[in-house]
N, C-alpha and C positions, 0 to 999 in steps of 0.2 A: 104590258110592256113586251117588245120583242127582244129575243135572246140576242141578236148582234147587237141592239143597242146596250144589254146587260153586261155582254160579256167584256168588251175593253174598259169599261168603269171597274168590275170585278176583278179581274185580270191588275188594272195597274195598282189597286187595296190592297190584295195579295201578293203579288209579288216586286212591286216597285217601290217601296216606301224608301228603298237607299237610294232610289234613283232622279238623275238631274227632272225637274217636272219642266225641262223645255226639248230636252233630244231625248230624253229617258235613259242615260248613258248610267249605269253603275255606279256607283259614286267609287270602289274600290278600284275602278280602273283607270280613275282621273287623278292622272300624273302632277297636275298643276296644282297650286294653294287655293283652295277655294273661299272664297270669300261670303259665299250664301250659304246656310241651312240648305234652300231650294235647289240650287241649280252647280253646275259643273264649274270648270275654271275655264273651259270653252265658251261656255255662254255667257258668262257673266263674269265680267271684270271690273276695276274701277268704278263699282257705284251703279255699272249701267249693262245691259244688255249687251254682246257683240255685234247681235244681227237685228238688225229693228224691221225689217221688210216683213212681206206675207210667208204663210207657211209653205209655198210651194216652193218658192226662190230659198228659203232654211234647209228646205226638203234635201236640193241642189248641191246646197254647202254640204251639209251632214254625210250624202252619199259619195261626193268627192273630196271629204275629209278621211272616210272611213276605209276607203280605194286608197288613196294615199299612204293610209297607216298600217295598209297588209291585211285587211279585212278581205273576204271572199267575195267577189261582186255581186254574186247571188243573197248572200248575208246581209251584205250593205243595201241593198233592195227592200228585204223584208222590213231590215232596222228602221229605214228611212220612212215605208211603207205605217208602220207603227206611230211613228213621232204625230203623227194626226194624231193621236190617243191620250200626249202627253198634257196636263191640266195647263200648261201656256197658252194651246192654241187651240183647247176647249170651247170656247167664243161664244 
């Protein structure tokens, strides 16, 4: 097995387990009621998903949610960058 493939399975075991498993957001910094065990109040509302498209066009949403909420554009890059990692869009 190669280490890149090792390393972001390992990486979200250790240190993601509070976090939404579809944008990987902290669960302590989700302002909203959540409604999942799994996921954020961002992604998941009402019974269903917010965003149902592919992970590029989520990618899109995430890094012009996170530009909007005072995130560092650089930050919101990497964050965005990551969310391929998250067990949603594991595939």
């Amino acid at each position: 097995m190669s280490s890149s493939a090792f390393a972001p399975s390992l990486w979200y075991t250790a240190n993601m387990k509070n976090s939404c498993e579809s944008c990987l957001m902290p669960f302590d910094k989700d302002t909203g009621a959540r409604e999942s065990d799994k996921y954020c109040s961002l992604c998941y509302t009402g019974g269903k998903f917010t965003y149902e498209g592919d992970i590029k066009g989520f990618q899109e949403v995430c890094y012009k949610g996170m530009v909007d909420r005072g995130i560092n554009p650089i930050q919101a890059k990497l964050f965005t960058f990551m969310v391929r990692f998250a067990p949603r869009w594991r595939a």
